[in-house]
Backbone as CSV, one residue per row, in Angstrom:
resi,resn,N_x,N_y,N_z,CA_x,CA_y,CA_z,C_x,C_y,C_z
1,UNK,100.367,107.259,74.789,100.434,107.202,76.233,99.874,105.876,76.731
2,UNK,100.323,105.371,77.789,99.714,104.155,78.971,98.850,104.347,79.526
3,UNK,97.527,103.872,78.982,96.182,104.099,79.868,95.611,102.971,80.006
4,UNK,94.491,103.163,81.292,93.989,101.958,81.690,92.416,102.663,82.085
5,UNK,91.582,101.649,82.712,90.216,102.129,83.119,90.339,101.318,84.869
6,UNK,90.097,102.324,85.787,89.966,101.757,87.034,88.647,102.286,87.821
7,UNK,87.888,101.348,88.797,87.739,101.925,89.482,88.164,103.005,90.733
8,UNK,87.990,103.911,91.103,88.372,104.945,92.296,88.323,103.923,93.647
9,UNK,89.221,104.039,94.460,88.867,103.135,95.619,88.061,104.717,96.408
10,UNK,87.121,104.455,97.279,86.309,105.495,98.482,87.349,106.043,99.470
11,UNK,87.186,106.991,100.077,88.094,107.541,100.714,88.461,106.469,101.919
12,UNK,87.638,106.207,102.283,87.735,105.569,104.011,88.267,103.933,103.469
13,UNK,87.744,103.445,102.513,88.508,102.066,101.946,89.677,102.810,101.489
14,UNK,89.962,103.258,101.019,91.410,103.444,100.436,92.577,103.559,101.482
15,UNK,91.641,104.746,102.776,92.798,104.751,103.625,93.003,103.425,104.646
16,UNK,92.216,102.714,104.320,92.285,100.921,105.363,92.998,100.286,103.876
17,UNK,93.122,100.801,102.935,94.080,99.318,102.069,95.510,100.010,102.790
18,UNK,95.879,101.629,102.452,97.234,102.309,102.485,97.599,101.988,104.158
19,UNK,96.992,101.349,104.956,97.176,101.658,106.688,97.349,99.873,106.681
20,UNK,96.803,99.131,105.942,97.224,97.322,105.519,98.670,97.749,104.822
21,UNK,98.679,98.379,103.854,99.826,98.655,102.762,101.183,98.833,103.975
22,UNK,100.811,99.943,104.916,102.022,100.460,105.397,102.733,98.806,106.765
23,UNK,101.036,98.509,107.534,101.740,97.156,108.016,102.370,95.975,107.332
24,UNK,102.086,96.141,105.799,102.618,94.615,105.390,104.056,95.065,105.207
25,UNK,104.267,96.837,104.842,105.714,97.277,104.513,106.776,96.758,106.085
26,UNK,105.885,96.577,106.677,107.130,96.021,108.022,107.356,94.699,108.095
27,UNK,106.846,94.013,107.507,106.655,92.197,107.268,107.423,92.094,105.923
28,UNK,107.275,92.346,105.122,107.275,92.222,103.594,108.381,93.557,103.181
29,UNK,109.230,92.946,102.310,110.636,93.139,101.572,109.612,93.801,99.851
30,UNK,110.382,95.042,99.528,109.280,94.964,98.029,108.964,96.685,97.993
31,UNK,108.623,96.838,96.615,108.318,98.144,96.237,107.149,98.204,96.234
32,UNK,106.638,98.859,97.572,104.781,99.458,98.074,104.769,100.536,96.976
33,UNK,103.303,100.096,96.471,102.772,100.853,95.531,102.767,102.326,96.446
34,UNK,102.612,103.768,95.667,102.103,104.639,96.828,101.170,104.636,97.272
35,UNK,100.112,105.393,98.090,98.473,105.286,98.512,98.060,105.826,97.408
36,UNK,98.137,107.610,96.790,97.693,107.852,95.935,97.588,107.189,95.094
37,UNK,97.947,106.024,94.658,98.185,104.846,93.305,97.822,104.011,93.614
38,UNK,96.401,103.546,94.284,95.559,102.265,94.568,94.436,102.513,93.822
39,UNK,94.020,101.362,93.507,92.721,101.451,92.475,92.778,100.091,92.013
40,UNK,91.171,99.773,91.428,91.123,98.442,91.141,90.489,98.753,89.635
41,UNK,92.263,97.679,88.814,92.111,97.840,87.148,90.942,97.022,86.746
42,UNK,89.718,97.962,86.003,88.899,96.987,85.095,89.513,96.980,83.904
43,UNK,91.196,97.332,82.909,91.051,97.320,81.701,92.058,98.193,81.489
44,UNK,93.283,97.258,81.197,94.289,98.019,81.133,94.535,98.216,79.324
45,UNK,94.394,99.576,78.385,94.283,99.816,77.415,95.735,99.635,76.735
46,UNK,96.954,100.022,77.422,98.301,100.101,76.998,98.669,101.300,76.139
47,UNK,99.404,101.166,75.340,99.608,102.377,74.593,97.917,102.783,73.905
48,UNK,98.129,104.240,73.827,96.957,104.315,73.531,96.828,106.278,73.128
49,UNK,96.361,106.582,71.717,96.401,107.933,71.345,95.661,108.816,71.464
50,UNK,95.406,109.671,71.112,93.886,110.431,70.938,92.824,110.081,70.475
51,UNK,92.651,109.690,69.817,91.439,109.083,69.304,91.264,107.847,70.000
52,UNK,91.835,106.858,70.420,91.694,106.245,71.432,91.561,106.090,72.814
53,UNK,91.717,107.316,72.855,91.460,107.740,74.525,89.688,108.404,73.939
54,UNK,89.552,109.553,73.010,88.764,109.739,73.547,87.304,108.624,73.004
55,UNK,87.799,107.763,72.330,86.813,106.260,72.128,86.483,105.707,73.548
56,UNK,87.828,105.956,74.563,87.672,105.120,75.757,86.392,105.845,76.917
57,UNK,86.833,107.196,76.495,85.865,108.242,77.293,84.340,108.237,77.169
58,UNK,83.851,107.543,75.084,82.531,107.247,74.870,82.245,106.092,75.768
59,UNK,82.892,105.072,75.602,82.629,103.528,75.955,82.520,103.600,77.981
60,UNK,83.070,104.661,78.563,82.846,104.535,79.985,81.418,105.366,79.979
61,UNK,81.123,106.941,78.952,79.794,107.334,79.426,78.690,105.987,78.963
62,UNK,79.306,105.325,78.036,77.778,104.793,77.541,77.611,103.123,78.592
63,UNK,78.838,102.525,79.038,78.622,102.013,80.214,78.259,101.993,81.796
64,UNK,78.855,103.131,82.176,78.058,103.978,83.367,76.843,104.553,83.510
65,UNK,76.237,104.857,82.625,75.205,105.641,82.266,73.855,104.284,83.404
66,UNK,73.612,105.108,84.350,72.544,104.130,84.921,72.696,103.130,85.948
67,UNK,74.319,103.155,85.766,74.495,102.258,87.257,75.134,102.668,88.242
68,UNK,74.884,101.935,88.849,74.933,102.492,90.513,76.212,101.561,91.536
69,UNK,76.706,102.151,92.115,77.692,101.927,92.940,77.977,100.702,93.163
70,UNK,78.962,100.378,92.992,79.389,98.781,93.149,80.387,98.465,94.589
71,UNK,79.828,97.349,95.097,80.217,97.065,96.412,81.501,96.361,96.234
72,UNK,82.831,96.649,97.103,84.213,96.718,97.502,84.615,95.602,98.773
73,UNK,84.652,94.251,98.993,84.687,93.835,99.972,86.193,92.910,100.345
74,UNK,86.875,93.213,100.993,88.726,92.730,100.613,88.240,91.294,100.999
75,UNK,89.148,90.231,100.188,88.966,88.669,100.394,90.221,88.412,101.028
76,UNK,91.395,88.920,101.683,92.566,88.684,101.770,93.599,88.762,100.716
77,UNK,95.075,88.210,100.558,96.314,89.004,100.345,95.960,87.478,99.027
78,UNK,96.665,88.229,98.265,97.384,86.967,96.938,99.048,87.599,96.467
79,UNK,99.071,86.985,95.819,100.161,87.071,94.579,100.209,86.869,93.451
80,UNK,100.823,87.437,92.341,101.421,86.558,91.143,102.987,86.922,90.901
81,UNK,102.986,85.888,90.088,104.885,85.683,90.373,105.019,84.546,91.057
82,UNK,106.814,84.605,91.281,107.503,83.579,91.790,107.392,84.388,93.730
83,UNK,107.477,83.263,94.254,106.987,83.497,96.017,108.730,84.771,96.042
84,UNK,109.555,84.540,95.547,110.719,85.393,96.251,110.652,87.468,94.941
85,UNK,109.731,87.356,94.316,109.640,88.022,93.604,108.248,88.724,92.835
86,UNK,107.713,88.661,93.882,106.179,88.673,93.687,105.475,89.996,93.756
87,UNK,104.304,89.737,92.655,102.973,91.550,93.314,102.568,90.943,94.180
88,UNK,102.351,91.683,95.227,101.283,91.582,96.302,100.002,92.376,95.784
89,UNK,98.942,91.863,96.605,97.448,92.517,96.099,97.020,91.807,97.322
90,UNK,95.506,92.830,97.187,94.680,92.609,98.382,93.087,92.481,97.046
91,UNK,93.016,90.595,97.502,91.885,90.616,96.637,90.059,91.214,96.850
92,UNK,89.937,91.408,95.841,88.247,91.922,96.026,87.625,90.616,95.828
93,UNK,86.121,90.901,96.544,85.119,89.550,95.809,84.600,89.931,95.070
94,UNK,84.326,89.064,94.365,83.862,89.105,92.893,82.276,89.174,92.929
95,UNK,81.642,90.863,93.353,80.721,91.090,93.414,79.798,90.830,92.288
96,UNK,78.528,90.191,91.421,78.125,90.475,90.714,78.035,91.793,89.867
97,UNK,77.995,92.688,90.610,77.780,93.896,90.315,79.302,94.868,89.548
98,UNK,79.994,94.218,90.198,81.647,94.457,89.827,82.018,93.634,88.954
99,UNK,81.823,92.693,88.879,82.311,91.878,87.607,81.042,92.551,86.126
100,UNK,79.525,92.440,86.332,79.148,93.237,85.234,80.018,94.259,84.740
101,UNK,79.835,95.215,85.566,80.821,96.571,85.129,82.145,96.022,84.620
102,UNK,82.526,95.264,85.303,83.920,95.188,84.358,83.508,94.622,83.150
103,UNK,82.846,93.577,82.664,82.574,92.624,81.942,81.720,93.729,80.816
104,UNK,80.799,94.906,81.272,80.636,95.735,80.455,81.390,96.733,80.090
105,UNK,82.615,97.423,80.425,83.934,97.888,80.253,83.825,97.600,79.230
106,UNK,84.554,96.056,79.375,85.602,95.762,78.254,84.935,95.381,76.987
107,UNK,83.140,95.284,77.478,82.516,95.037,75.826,82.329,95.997,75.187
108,UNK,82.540,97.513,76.089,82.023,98.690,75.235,83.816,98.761,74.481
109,UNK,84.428,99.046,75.008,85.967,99.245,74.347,86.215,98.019,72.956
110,UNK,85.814,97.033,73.419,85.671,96.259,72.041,85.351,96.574,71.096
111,UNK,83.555,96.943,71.496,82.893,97.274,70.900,83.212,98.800,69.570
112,UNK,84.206,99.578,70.135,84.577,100.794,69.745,86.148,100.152,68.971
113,UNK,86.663,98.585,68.757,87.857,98.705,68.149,89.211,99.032,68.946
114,UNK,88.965,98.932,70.565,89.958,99.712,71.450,90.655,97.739,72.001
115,UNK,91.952,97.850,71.726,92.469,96.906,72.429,92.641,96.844,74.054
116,UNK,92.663,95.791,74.385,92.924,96.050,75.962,93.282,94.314,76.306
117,UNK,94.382,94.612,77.465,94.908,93.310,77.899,93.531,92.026,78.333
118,UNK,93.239,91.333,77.749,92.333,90.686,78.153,92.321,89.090,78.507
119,UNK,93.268,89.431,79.640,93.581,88.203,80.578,92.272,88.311,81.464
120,UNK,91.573,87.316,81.660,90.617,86.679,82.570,90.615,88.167,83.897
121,UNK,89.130,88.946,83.965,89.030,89.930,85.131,89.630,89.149,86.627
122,UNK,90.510,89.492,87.366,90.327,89.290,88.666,90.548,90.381,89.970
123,UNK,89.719,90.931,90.178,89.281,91.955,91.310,90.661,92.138,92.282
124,UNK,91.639,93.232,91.961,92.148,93.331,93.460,93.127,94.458,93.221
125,UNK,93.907,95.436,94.221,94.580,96.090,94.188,95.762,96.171,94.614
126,UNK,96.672,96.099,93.795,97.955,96.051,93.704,98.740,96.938,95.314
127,UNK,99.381,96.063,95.900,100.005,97.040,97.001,101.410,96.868,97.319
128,UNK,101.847,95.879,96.536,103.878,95.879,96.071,103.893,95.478,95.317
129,UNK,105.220,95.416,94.406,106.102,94.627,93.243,106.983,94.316,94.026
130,UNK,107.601,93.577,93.393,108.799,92.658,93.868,108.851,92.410,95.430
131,UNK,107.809,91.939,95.996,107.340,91.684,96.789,108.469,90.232,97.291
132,UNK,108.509,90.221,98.548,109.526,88.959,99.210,108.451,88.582,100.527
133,UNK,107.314,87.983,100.026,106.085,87.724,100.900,107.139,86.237,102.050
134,UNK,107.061,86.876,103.461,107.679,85.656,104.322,106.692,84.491,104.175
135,UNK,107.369,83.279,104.480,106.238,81.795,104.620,105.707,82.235,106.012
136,UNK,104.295,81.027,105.855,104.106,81.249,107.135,102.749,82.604,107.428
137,UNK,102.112,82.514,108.545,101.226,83.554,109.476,101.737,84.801,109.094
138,UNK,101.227,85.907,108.366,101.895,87.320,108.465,101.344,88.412,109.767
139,UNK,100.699,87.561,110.766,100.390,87.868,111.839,99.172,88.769,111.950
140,UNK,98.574,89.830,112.862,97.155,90.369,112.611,97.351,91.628,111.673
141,UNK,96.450,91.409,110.589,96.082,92.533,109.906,95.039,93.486,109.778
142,UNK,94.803,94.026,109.400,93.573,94.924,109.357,93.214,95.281,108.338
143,UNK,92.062,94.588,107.170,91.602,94.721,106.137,90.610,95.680,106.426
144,UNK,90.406,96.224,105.023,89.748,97.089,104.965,87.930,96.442,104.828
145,UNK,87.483,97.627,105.713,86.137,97.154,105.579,85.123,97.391,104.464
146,UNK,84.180,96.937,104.372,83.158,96.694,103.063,82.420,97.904,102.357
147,UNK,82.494,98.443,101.247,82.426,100.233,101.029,81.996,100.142,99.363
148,UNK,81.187,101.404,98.954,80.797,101.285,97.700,82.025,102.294,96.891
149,UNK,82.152,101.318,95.490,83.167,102.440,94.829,82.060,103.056,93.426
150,UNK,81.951,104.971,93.667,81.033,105.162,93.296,81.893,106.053,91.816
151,UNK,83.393,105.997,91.647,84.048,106.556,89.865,84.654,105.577,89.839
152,UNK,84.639,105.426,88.030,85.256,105.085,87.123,85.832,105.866,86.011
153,UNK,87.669,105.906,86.258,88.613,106.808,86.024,89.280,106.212,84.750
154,UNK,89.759,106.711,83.726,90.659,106.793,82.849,91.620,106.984,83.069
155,UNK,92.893,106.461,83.279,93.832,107.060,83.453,94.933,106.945,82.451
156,UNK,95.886,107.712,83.168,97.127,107.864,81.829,98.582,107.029,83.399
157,UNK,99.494,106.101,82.380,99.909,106.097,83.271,101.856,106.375,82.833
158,UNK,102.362,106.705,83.693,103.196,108.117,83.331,104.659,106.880,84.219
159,UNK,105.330,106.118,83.959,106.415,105.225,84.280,107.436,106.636,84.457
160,UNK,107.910,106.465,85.317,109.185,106.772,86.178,110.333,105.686,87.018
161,UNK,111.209,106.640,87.453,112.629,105.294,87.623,112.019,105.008,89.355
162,UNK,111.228,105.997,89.896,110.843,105.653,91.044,109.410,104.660,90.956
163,UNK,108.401,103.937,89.860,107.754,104.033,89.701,106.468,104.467,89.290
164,UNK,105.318,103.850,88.684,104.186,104.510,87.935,103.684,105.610,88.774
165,UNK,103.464,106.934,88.283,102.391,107.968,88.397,101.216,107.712,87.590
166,UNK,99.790,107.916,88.466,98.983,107.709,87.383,97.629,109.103,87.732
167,UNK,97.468,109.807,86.314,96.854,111.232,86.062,95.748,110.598,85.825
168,UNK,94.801,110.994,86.105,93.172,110.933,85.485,93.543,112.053,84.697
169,UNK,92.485,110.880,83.316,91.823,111.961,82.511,90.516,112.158,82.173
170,UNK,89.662,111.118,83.309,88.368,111.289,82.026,87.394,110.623,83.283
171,UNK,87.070,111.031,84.622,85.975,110.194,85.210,84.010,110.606,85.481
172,UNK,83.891,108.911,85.025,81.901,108.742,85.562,81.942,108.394,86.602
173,UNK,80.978,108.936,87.256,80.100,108.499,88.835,79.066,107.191,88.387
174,UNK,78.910,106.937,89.504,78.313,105.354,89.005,76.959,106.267,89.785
């Protein structure tokens, strides 16, 4: 199965990314992630079996164990890709506290023999594919305001022709 490690976005941040998500859907051409399917990836595992999932499940208790809520603050919109074919994301700052946790993530999963995509961490949550971002002012938005994200979820992620579903299987409270 397709698993990854994310943080949970908070209820009240999540519903200010999905209420940004739904204004950029009137500006912006592109497949909006759903709301239920926001979250910010520390550690995307890829294919991944039983015994590797439940390696992933040691490596989040023995990294969580003791810490405490990590602060969520949106930096504005990015991309990657080509400008006519692009993800949209709404970046995070790169809290100390959020980059540890990630940065301890991915040493415990190492640490256990667990592969994981390990392109350079950068904080943010995905809110289209194939995104057709216009040039130019995208006029007033409404980012979400500054909020602690207090789980870190396992998930499984389940590809469909409409797009990813993604199941928790395995979450710590910070």
């Amino acid at each position: 199965m397709r698993a990854f490690v994310a943080l949970e976005l908070p209820e009240a941040f999540a519903d200010e990314v999905a209420g940004l998500s739904r204004a950029l859907g009137e500006i912006c051409a592109g497949r909006f992630v759903a709301a239920e399917n926001h979250h910010l990836t520390l550690a995307f595992l890829g294919e991944a079996g039983e015994a590797e999932t439940r390696s992933a499940m040691a490596a989040l208790d023995e990294t969580c164990a003791g810490t405490g809520p990590v602060q969520l603050r949106a930096t504005g919109l990015g991309t990657f890709g080509r400008a006519r074919d692009a993800t949209l994301w709404l970046g995070i700052e790169k809290d100390p506290e959020l980059m540890d946790l990630a940065a301890r993530v991915r040493g415990e999963l190492s640490a256990r023999g667990l592969a994981y995509d390990e392109k350079d961490f950068l904080p943010h949550v995905t809110l289209a594919r194939r995104a057709r971002v216009p040039r130019g002012a995208l006029g007033d938005l409404a980012f979400p305001l500054p909020d602690e994200a207090t789980r870190v979820t396992l998930f499984r992620s389940i590809l469909e022709p409409d797009g990813a579903r993604y199941k928790p299987l395995y979450t710590v409270a910070l």
